[in-house]
N, C-alpha and C positions, 0 to 999 in steps of 0.2 A: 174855123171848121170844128164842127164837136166830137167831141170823142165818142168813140162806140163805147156803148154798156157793156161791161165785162160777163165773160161766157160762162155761165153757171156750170159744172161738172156734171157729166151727165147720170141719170140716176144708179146708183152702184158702184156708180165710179170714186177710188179713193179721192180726198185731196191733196195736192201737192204740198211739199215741204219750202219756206221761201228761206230758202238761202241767204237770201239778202238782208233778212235780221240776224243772222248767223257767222259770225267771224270767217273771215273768206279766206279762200285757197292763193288768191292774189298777194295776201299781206304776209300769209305762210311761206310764199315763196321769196317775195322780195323781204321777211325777214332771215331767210337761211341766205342769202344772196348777202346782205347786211353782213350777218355773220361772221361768214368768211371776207368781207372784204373790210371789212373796221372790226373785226375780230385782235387781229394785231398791234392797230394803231390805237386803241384804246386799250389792249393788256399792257402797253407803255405807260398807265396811270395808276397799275398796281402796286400793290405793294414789294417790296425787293426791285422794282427795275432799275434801271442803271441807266437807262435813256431819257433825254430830257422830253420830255412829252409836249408842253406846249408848240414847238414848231412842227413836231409830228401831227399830232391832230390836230392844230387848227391849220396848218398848212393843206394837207388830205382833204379837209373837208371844205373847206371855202374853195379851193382848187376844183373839188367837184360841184360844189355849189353855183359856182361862177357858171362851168360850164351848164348845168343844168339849167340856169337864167337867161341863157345865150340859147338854147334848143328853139323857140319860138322864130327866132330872128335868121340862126341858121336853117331851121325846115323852112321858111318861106324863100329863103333864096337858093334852096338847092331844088325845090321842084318850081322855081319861078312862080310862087305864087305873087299873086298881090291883095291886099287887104280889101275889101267893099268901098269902105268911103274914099281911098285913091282910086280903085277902079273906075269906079262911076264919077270921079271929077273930071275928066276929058268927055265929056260924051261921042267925040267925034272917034274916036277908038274903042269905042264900045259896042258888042252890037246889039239893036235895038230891043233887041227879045229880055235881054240879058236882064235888064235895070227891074219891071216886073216881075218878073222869075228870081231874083234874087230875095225880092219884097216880101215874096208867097216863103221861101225858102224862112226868113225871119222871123215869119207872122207865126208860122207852126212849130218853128225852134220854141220860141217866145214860148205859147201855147204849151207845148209839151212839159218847157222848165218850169211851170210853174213859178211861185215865189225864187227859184233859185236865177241867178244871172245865163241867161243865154248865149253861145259862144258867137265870136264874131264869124263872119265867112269870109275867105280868100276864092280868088280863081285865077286863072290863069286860061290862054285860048287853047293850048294845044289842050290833047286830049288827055284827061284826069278821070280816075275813079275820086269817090266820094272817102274820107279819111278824115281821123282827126289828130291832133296834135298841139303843144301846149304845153303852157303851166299850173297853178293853180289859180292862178292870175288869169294871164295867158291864154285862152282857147281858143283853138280855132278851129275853122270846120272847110278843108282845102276840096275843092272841089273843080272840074272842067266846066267851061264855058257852055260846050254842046251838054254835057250830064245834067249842068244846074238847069236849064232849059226843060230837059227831057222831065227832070222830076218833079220843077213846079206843073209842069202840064202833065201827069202824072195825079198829081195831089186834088186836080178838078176830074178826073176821068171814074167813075164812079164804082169802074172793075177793079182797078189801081189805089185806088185813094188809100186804103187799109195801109198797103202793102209798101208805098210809096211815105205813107207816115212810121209803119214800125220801123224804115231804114234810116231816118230820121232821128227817134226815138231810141233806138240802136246806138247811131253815135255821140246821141247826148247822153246816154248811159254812161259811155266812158269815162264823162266827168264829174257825173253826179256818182258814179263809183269809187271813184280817183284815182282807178288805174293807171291813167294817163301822169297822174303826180308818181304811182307808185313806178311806174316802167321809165320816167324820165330820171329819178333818181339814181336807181339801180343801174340804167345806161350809164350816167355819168361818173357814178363811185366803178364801173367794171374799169373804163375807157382811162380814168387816171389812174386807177392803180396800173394796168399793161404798159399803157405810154411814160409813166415815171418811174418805173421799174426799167425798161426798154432803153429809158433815153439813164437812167443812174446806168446802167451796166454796161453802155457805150461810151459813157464819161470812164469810170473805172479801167475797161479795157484801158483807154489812150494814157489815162494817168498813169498806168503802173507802166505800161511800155516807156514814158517819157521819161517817169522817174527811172527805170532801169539802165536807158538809156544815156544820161545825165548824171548817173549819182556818182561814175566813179572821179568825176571831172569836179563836183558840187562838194565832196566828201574830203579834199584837200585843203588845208587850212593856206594855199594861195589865194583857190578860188574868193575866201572869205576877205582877205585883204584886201583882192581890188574892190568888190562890193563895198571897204570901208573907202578907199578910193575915191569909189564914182561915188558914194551920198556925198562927202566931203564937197566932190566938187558937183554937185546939183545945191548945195547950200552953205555956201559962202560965207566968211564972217563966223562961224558955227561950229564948236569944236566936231572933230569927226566921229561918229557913233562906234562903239567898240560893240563888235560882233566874236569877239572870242569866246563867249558861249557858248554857242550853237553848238559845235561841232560836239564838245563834253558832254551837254544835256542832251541833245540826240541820241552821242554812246549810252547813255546813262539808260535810257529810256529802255533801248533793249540793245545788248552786245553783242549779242549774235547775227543778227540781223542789220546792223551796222556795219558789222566785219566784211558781211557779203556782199552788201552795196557796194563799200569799197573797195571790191576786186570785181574786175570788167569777168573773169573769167564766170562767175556764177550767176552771169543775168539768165542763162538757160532755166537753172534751178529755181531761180526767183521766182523768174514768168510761172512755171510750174506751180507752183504754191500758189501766188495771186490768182493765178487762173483758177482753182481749186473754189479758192475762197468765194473770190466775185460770183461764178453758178451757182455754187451753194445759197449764196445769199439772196440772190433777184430772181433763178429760176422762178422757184416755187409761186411766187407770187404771178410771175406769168402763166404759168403753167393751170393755177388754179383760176385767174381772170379768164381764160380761153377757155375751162370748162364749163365754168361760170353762164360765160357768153355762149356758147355755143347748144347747152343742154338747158341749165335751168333759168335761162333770160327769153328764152325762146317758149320752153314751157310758159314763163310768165304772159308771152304776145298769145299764144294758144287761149290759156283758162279767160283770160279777159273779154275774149270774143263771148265764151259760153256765159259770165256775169252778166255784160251788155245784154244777152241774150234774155234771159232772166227779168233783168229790169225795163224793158221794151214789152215783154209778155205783160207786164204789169202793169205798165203803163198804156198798152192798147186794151188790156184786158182781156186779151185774145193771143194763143201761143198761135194759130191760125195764118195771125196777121202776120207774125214774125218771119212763120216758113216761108209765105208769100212774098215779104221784102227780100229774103235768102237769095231767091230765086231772080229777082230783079237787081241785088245791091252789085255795084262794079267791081267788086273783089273777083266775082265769077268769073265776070266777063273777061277778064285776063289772064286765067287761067288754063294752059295749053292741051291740060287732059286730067280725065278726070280724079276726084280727089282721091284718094287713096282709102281701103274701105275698113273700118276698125273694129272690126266682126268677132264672136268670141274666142279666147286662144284655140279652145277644141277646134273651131270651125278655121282658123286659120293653118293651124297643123296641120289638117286632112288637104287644104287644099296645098299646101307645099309638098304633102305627099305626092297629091295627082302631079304639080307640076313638074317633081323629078319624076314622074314614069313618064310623062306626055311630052317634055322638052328634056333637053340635054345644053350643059356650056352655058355662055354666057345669057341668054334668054331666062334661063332659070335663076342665075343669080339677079339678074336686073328685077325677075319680079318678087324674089324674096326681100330683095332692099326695099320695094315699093311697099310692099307688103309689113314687113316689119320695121327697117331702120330709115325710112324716111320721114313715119310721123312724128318722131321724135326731133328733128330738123325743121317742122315746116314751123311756118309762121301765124298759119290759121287751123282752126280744128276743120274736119273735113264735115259733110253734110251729114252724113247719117249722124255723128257725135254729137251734133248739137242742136238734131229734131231729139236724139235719145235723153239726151240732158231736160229739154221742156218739159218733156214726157217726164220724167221723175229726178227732180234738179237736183238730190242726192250724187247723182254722179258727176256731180263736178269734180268732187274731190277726188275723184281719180281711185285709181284700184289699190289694193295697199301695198303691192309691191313697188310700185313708184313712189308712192310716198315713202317707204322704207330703203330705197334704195337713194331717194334725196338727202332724207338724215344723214344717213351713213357715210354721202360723199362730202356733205357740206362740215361735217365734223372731220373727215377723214381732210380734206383740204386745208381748213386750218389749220390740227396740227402739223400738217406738214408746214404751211408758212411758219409756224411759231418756233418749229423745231429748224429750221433753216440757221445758215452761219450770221446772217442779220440781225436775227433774233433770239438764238439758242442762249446766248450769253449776257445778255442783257434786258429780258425779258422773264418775267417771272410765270413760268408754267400753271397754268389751269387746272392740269390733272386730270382725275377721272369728272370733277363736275362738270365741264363742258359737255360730254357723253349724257350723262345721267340730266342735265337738265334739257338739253335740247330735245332728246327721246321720249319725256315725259312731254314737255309741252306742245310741239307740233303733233304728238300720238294722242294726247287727250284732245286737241283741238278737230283732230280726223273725226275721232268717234261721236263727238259731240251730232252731227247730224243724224246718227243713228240711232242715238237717246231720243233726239225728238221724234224719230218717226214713231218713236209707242212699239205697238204689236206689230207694224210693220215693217222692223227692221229686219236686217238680212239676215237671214237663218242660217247662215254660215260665219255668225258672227266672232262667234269664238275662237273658232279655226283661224279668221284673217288676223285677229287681235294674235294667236298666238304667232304665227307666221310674221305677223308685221313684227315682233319682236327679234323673232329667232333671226329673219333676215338681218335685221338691223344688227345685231349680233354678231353674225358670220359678217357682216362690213367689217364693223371696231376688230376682231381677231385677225384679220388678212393680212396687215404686216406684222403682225407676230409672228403668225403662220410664215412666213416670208422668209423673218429674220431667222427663225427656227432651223429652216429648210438650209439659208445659208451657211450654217453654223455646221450643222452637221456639215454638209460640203466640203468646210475649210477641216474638220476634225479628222474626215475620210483622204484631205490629200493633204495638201502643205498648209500645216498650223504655222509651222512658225514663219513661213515666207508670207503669209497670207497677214499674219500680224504686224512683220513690216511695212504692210502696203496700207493696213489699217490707221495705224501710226500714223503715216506719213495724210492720212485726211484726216485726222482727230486733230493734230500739228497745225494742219493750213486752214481748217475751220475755224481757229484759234485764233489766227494771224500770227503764228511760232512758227520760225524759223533756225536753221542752226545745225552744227555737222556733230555734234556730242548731247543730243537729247536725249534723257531716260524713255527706255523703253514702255511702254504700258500693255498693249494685250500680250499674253501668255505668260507677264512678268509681273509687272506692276498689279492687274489685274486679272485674275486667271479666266479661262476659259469657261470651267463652272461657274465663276464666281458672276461673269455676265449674262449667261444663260439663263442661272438664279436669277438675278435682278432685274435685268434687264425684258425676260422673253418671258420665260416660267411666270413668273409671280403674277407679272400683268397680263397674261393670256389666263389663267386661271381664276385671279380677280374677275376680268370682263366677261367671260364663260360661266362663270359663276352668283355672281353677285348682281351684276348688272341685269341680263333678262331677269332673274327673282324679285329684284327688287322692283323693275318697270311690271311687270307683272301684276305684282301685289298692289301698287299703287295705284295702275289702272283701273283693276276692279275697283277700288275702294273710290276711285275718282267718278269711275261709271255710276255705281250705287248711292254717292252720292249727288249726283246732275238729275238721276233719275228721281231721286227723293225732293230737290228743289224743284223738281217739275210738278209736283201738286201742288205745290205754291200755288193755289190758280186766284187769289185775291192781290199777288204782286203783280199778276199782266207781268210785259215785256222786264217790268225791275227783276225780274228770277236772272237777269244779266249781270248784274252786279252783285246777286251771289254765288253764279255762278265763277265768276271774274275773281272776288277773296276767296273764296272756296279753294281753286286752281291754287293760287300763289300763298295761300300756306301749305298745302299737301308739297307745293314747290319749294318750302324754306325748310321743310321738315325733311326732306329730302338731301338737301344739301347741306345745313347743317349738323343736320344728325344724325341720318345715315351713312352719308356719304364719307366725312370726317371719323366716323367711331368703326366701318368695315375697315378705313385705307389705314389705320393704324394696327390693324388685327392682320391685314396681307403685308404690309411694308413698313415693318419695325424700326430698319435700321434707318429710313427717311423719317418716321414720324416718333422718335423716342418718347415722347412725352407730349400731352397737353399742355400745351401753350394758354398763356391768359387769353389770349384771341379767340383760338379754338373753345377755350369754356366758356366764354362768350359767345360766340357763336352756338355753340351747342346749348347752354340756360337759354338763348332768347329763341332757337326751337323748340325748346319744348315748352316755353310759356307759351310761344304762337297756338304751339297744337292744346294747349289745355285751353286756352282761351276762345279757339276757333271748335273747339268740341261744346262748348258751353254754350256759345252762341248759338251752333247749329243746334240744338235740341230744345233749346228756348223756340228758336223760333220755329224748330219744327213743331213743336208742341201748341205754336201759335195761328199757323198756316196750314199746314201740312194736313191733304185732304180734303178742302172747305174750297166751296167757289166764293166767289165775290160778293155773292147774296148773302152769303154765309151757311148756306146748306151745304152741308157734310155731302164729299162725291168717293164714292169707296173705290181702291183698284189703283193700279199705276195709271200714268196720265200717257193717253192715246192722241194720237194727231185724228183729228174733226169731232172728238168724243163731246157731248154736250152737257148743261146741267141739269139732271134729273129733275129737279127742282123750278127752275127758269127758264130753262130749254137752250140757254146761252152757250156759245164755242168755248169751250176750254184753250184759253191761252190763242185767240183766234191771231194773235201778230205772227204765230208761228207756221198759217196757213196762204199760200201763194194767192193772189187776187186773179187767179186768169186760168 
């Protein structure tokens, strides 16, 4: 069946921006998802860590690997599908419609993929909407029995045919995307981190209750004797193993906690401690999997919908055809009421107005959730979102408070795993670069589509650029702010009973134990003295330094994407300068600002440069003399010239043509539909 000729824009009408040559919101997401979840397991390969790291990560990730491999095998036997070529070898179980309508379903996959491999099809008899799922291997395209019917006879009906091919085209998106690689991933790194955290902190529980249980019977140097005993008599002929070690090198290990083992009377106190420790350790990691799962694994099933979208637009050549499959795809048809409407904040304000004057109780609350807190739970973007998205596919990326509020958690989540009792002590701290590099790169990756729209970009740009900072900002400062808050607290009522209770969880995050331990807050370490270090310094750093510095590189990052954009004799390569461009403003960043402010706020942590550190810091600033050279060379070489070679004066505009040849500027940049 042939494909329709793509819909010219009608006259006046801007053209769209195609996203789809443009680093996507997908891989933005599922690399802040990455982040925080092998954030930890690879700071175990840093430098200073004290944990052995090969069994950590290659344990984590084959673990999720595995299961990611296994997704194909498991989705087909949890919605009972069955493959095509099994289905159709019984024919007597088959019904007879099915084996052509499968064929039809093929023919136009086939078609659509092009040179690229077409997914297989599943079905099953009961009733299925149309899905897909997979690896990259893997795909498949799961579908009902009655559905596959309906749509091959659909793909001949001449009302339908469009409408019935973008849904099509739609879920072969997902793989020619590789969302479907980037969501099976991310499912699987969420799913092992919660369940081996879950199942380590249910082992832990029973070991310390067993050991506590045990130790003061195990802690007797009888106990050890019959154990020399029973080997003796399990091996015969064999002199018998001396085990009077144990008990000395145990004490030896630590004496205080030895002491207590062996007296029945402080298993209370123990548990107490262990308990302490174990949460400390495995919470966080749950804690951040569940938000993980719950907010931004979900946002990822959402934006993937609006890509698909995008690339079925392109491939019908028609956003037209795409509404039209909306409207027929089986997503809808299971849905019990209507999608929830995502209209602008002003317009949704007023009407939460109207609703508290018009309703009262619980009617008003259920429709403010509907209204506000359920689209960030659902699984699909609603319809108005993603005819809006067609319409100008800029807004995929979401508004910048979302994206400023994702930074801020998925940094704010890590450190909290990193700073946990699992890993506070054996893991060597990131610092302020984790902040400062994840801010710049997802925040230059936002604005990049607004470089390319030219003169069309949103006239509130400046405002959002500074807001996306500030917010992100006010994230990083919140536990400061926190800590702050508590401090005063303890200063306003009981400092020093508050410092014993502090102790006693600085102690058990430790794994110290013991009835004669030095005191540390209000003594060891005063009250100013942690306010200074601990609150102060770094609330003032990150309030200070941080938006300045994201700021300043921003622009300079904007100014320059915008100046690579008259590149117009690279075509699509202005991506690969774009791409070193980024990742030196990112080294220069890190090595050189970031190391030469934190020794100016935190002296008594950074006394002196280290050969590392001047190492690091020479080879940013040869980057930036190097990558300054380049750029001026080449801009002196490119910069302003079409392809023909006639000089085009002006920033570079999405659809702007050449004065000269009449040719599109940069035409990869412009949507086919």
């Amino acid at each position: 069946m042939s494909q329709p000729a793509g819909e010219q824009p009608a006259p006046g009408e801007p053209p769209k921006l195609n996203v789809l040559a443009l680093p996507s919101y997908t891989a933005i997401l599922f690399g802040l998802i990455a982040l925080v979840v092998l954030g930890a397991v690879f700071a175990s390969v840093l430098p200073g860590s004290q944990m052995w790291w090969p069994p950590i990560v290659l344990g984590f990730t084959l673990l999720s690997l595995r299961d990611y491999l296994r997704r194909p095998r498991t989705s087909l036997r949890r919605y009972g599908l069955t493959p095509v070529d099994r289905a159709l070898a019984d024919e007597g179980q088959v019904n007879a419609q099915l084996q052509p309508a499968i064929e039809s379903i093929q023919r136009e996959l086939a078609d659509l993929a092009g040179d690229s491999p077409a997914p297989s099809i599943a079905v099953r008899s009961q009733p299925l909407g149309i899905h897909t799922f997979g690896t990259g291997r893997q795909c498949y395209v799961g579908v009902g029995e009655n559905a596959a019917v309906q749509l091959a006879s659909a793909l001949y009906k001449p009302t339908k045919a469009h409408a019935a091919r973008a849904i099509l085209a739609h879920e072969l998106a997902h793989f020619l995307n590789r969302d479907i690689t980037m969501m099976g991933l991310s499912y699987s790194l969420l799913k092992m981190m919660i369940l081996v955290m879950l199942a380590n902190l249910w082992i832990s529980f029973g070991l310390s209750l067993f050991i506590i249980d045990v130790s003061a019977e195990v802690l007797q140097p009888a106990f050890w004797d019959q154990m020399e005993q029973f080997w003796a008599g399990l091996l015969p002929g064999l002199p018998a193993p001396d085990l009077g070690w144990v008990l000395p090198w145990l004490e030896q290990k630590n004496p205080a906690v030895f002491a207590r083992l062996a007296d029945p009377g402080q298993g209370a106190s123990i548990w107490t401690t262990y308990f302490l420790f174990q949460v400390s350790a495995y919470l966080p990691f749950i804690m951040s999997g569940m938000v993980l799962f719950g907010l931004f694994w979900r946002r990822l099933l959402r934006v993937r919908e609006l890509y698909a979208d995008a690339r079925a637009a392109a491939s019908m050549g028609s956003e037209k055809a795409v509404r039209e499959g909306m409207a027929l795809h089986a997503t809808w048809s299971r849905l019990n009421k209507k999608a929830p409407n995502l209209a602008h904040p002003a317009v949704q304000l007023l009407r939460e107005v109207e609703l508290l004057r018009s309703h009262r109780g619980l009617n008003t609350l259920k429709s403010i959730y509907r209204e506000r807190v359920a689209p960030h739970f659902a699984n699909h973007p609603d319809y108005d979102l993603r005819k809006g998205c067609l319409v100008a596919p800029q807004k995929v990326f979401g508004a910048w408070r979302s994206m400023a509020v994702s930074v801020g958690l998925a940094v704010l989540m890590l450190e909290l795993v990193l700073r946990g009792a699992l890993t506070a002590g054996l893991i060597y701290q990131p610092g302020a670069h984790l902040a400062f590099a994840a801010g710049f790169v997802v925040f230059s990756l936002w604005l990049l589509p607004q470089w390319c729209l030219g003169s069309r970009r949103d006239g509130h740009l400046k405002q959002a650029v500074l807001g996306l900072v500030l917010l992100y900002t006010a994230i990083k400062l919140a536990p400061y702010l926190l800590d702050l808050g508590a401090v005063l607290l303890v200063q306003a009522t009981n400092a020093e009973g508050w410092g014993v209770v502090i102790d006693l969880w600085i102690y058990a995050l430790a794994g110290v134990a013991g009835d004669d331990l030095p005191r540390l807050m209000g003594v060891e370490v005063s009250w100013a003295q942690f306010m200074l270090w601990h609150i102060l310094t770094p609330l003032a750093y990150f309030a200070v330094v941080m938006p300045t510095a994201l700021l300043g590189f921003l622009w300079l990052d904007g100014a320059l994407k915008r100046r690579i954009l008259t590149w117009y004799g690279l075509g699509s390569r202005v991506r690969r300068a774009w791409l070193v461009e980024t990742l030196v403003l990112l080294a220069v960043l890190l090595l050189v600002i970031v190391p030469l402010t934190s020794r100016i706020f935190f002296p008594w942590v950074y006394e002196a440069l280290t050969p590392l550190a001047m190492a690091g810091l020479g080879a940013g600033l040869a980057l930036l003399a190097v990558g300054a050279v380049a750029f001026l060379l080449a801009s002196r070489r490119w910069a302003g010239r079409c392809s023909c070679g006639a000089p085009v004066a002006g920033d570079f505009d999405l659809g702007a043509t050449c004065p000269s040849c009449g040719a599109q500027l940069h035409k990869w940049l412009i949507a086919s539909y």
